[in-house]
N, C-alpha and C positions, 0 to 999 in steps of 0.2 A: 602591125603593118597592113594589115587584110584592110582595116579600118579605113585608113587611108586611101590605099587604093581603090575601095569600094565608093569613097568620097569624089574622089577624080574622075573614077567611072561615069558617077551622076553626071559629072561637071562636062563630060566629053559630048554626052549623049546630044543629038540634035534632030529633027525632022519625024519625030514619034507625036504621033495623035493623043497617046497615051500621059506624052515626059513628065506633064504636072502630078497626076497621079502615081505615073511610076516614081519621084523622086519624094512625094513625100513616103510614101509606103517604105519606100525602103531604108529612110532615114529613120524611122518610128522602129521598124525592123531589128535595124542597127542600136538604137539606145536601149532595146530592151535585153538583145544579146550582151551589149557591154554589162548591163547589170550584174550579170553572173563574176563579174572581177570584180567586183564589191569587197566581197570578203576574201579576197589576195591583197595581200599587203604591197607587192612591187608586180604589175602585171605585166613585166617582162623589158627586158635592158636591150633595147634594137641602137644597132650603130653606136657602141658602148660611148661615144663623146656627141652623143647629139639629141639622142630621143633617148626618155625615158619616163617611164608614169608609175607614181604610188597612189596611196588612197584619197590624198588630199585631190592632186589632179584630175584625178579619175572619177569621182564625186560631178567636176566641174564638166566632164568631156560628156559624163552622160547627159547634165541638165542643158550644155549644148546645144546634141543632140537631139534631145526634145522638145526645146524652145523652137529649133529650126525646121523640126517639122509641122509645130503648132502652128509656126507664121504664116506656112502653106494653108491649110486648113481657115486661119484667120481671115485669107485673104483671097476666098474663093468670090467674093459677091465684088470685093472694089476692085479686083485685078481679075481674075478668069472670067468673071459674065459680063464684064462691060470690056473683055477684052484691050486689056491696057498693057500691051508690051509687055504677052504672058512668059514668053520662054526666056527673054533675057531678064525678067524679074526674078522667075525659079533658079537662073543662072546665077543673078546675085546672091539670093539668099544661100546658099551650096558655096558658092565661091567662099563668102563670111564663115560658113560655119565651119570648111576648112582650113582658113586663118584660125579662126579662134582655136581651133582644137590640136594646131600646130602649135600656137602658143603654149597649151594647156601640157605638150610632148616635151618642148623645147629643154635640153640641159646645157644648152649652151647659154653662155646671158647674151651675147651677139646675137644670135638668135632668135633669142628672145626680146630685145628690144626691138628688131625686124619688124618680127610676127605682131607684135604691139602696137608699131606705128603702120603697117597696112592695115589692119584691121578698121582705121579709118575710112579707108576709101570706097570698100562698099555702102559702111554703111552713110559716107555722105550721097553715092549714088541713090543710097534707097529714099534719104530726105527728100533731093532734090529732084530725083526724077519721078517719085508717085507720090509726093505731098500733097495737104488739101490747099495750101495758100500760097500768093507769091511772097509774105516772107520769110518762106522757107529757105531764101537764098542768104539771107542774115543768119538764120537759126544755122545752117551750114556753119559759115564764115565765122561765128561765134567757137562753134565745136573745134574746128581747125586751127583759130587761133590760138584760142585756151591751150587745147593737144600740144601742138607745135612748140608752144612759147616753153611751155612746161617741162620738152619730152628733148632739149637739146642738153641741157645741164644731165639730166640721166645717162645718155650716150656716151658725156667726156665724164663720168663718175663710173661706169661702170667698166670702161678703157682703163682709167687711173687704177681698181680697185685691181682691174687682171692683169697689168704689170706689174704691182704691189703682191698681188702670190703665184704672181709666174703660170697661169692659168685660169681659162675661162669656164670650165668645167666646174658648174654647180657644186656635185655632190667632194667633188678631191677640194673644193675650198672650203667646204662644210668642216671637211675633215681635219683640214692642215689650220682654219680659224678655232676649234673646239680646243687644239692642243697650244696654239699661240695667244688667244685670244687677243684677234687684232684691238688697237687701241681707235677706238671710233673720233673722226673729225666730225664737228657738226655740219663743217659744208659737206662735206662728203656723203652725210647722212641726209641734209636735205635735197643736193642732188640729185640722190639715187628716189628719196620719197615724192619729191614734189608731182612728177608724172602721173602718180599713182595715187597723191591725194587728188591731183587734178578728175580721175579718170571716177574715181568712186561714185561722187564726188563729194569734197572736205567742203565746210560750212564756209562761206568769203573766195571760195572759185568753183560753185557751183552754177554761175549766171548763165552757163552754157545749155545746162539741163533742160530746162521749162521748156526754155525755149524750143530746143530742138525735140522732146517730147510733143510738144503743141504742134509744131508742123509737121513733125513725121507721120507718115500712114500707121494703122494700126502693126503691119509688120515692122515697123524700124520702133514705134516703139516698146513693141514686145522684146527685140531682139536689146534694145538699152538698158531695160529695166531689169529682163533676164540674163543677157549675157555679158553684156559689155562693161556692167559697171562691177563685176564680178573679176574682170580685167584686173581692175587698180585691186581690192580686193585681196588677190589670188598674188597677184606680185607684190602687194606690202607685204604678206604674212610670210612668201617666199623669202625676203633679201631679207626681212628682219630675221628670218632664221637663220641665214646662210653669213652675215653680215654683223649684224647690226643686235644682238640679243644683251652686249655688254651697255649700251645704250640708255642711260637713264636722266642725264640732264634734260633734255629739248622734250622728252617725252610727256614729262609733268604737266610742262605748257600743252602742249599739242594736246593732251586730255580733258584739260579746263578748257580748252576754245572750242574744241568738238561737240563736249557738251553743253556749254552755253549754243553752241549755233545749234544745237539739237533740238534743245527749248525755242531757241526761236523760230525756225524750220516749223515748230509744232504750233505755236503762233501766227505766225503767216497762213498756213494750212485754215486752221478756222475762218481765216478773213477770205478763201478763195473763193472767187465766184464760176470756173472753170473745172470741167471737173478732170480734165485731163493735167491741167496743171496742179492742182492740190494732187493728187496721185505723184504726179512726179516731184512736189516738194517733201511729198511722207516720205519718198525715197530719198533724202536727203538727208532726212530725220534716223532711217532706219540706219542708212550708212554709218552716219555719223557715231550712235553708237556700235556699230561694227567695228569702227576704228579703233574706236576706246577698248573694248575685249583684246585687241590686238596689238595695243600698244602698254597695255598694263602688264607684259608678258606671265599671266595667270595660265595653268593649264586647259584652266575652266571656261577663262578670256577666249583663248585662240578655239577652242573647242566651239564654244556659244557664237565667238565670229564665222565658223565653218554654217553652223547647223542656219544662223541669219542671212547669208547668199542663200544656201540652198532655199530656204524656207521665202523670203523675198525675191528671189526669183520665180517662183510660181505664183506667188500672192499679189504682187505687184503687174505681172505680166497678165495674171487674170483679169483683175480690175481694169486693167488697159482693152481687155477685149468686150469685157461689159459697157464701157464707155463707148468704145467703137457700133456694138450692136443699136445700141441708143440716138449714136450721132448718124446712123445709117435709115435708122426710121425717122426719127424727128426733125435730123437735120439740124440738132442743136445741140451745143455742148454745155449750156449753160444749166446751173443749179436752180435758179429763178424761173426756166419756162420747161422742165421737165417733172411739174408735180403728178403726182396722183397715179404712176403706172402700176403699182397693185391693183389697182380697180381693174387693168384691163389688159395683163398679163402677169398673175400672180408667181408665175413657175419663173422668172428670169426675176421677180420681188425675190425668194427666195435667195436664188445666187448673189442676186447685192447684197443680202444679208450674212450668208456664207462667208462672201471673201471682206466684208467689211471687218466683220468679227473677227474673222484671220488675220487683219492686217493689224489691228489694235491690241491682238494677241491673247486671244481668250481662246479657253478649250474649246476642244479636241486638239489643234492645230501644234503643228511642231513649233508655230513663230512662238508659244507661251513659252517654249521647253528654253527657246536660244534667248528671250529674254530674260529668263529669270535666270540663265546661265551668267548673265553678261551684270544683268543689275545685282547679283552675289557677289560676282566679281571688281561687282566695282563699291559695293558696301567693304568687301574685304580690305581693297586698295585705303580706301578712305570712310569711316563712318560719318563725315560730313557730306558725302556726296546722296545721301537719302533722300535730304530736302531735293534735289535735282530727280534723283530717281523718281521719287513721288507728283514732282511737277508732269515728267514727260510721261511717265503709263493716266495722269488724269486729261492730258492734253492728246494725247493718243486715239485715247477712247472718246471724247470731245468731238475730234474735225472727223470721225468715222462715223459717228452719231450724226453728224450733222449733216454729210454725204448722202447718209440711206436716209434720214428721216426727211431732205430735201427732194429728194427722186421719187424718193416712192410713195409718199404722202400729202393730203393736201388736195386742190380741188384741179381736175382735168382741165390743162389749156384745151380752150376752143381751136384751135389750132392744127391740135395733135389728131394723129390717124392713128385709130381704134383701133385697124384689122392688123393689131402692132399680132403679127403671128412670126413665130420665129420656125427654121429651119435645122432639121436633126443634125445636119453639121454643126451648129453653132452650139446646142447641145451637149455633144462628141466633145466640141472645144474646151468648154467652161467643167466636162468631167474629167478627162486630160489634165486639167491643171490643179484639179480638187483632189483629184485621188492620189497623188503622192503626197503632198500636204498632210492628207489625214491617213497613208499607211506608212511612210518614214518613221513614224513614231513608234513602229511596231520593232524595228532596227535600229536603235539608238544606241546601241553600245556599238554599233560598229564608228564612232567617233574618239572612242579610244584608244583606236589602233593608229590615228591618223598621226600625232604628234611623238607617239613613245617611239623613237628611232631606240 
């Protein structure tokens, strides 16, 4: 409860010289005290029919939390020093991160479909009002329609599923579905899903992504790539628990289309010539096989789907900030006019290196642990699906290779400015998002506790 209120506090505060620094500080503050509920299995039952958090949620509320402080921090040079609508930006980003982590409380599904569909609205304000182009007004109207179109069949699905057990209440239909095992429709089950493949996003309605990645400022797309596609994510694994575990016709399909658009997602990627947009089609890729862990119902599955949010939410939200540093001195996002910046800032060569090798999923890095979680699980499902497996970790490691060996190598545009010097903030940033990456690893068993009810 403190959480919250400490949230709102942020949200109220107005007319301080200080409010950008004070809100990030003590957003960062706050993810690091939630840490300590880590290893509590249920951190406490407030207003026993409304909020409640175990380990799965809780997992989600701190990488929230640190995403949303990071955006602050991201967005000190395009929004605080060129003074661009500082306090009501700090406003939005607070406003979101208390959506989102309402969502992440919610035991009610009313509730939760709410908390699901506002969580829109800031972040179409963040697009639309600190984007770098104008068509960021499509990239909007893309996100909202996708959302919308998706998110009304979930509404009259999840209405039908709470007259069918006489309650809305999460955990007493966990309870009363384990002992009846309801008999699953499939429109019923795509109703409840589609929102959620939409939000991830699923291979064939992802057209929203790029886009809205491309035009978003570096905050909105830290905030997509970290939190919000964590959304669909976090409420598939929900209903399919709570719902849907008896479930196995539709699934088979939904497996084989995931990962063929995974393969392709990984295809596309090499052809990109953008580098904010290949970053957001690998998130398409990474989802996708998210989905599959999650739909294979393995324990290993849902496990390696956990440990891939978390670990993709930092790795993807980094890369989006290396991107941003780059498109802030060059002024270009493209693959073709950014060669040669090892020659003339080796210490940020490194960090492409870093989060490149992160994102294709080689050691140190937890993303190795939740791959190989997922690709067991999915050798286990089927020992034909290897040849897929083997396609996606060679095409993986392919458009990642070609990312860094594109930026960082290669002869210096005449163009580009030398005195590319970066700032301890930006620093601060890109270790923020490295060091849980590479210390999560040290805590891995606490993913075990997440599913054994």
């Amino acid at each position: 409860m403190g959480l919250l209120f400490s949230i709102f506090g942020l949200l109220i505060m107005y007319n301080n010289i200080f409010l950008w620094e004070l809100r990030f500080w003590v957003l960062m503050i706050m993810s690091f005290f939630c840490l300590k509920f880590l290893n509590i299995e249920v951190w406490g039952l407030l207003f026993s029919n409304y909020f409640y958090v175990d380990s799965m949620s809780g997992m989600l509320i701190v990488l929230s939390l640190w995403i949303s402080g990071l955006m602050l921090l991201a967005s000190i040079f395009s929004v605080k020093f060129n003074n661009n609508k500082v306090d009501f930006f700090s406003f939005v980003v607070i406003f979101l991160c208390m959506i989102v982590v309402l969502f992440f409380l919610c035991l009610n599904t009313i509730y939760f479909y709410i908390f699901f569909e506002i969580s829109l609205v800031p972040t179409l304000m963040l697009i639309i009002g600190w984007g770098y182009q104008p068509e960021r007004l499509q990239a909007g109207m893309y996100m909202m329609l996708y959302t919308i179109t998706a998110s009304l069949p979930l509404l009259i699905s999840l209405i039908m599923l709470g007259n069918l057990f006489m309650s809305y209440n999460m955990l007493l239909i966990y309870n009363l579905n384990s002992n009846m095992m309801f008999n699953t429709n499939i429109f019923m089950f795509l109703g409840v899903m589609m929102a959620f493949f939409v939000k991830l996003p699923m291979f064939s309605v992802h057209l929203w992504l790029p886009k809205a990645h491309v035009e978003a400022p570096i905050a909105g797309s830290m905030i997509l790539a970290g939190v919000l596609l964590k959304l669909g994510g976090y409420g598939l694994l929900r209903m399919m628990h709570i719902f849907f575990l008896s479930e196995f016709m539709l699934t088979k399909l939904l497996i084989i289309f995931c990962l063929w658009g995974g393969v392709l997602t990984a295809i596309i990627c090499a052809g990109q010539s953008d580098i904010k947009s290949l970053i957001a089609y690998s998130s398409v890729g990474h989802m996708s096989l998210m989905l599959c862990g999650g739909l294979m119902k393995f324990m290993w599955g849902w496990e390696g789907s956990m440990l891939m949010m978390i670990s993709h939410g930092f790795c993807s939200s980094g890369l989006f900030c290396l991107a941003n540093l780059m498109y802030e001195k060059i002024k270009s996002r493209s693959l073709y006019l950014c060669g040669g910046m090892i020659n003339y800032n080796s210490i940020i060569s490194l960090w492409w290196f870093l989060f490149c090798i992160g994102n294709m999923g080689a050691p140190p890095f937890i993303n190795l642990l939740s791959e190989i979680m997922l690709f067991s699980c999915m050798y286990m499902y089927s020992k034909w699906l290897i040849f897929i497996i083997l396609m996606m970790v060679f095409m993986g490691g392919l458009y990642n290779l070609i990312m860094f060996v594109n930026t960082q190598h290669g002869n210096i545009m005449n163009f580009s400015n030398c005195s590319y010097v970066n700032m301890c903030s930006e620093y601060l940033l890109l270790l923020l998002h490295f060091f849980p990456m590479l210390f999560f690893i040290l805590n891995l068993g606490y993913l075990n506790k997440i599913f054994l009810f």
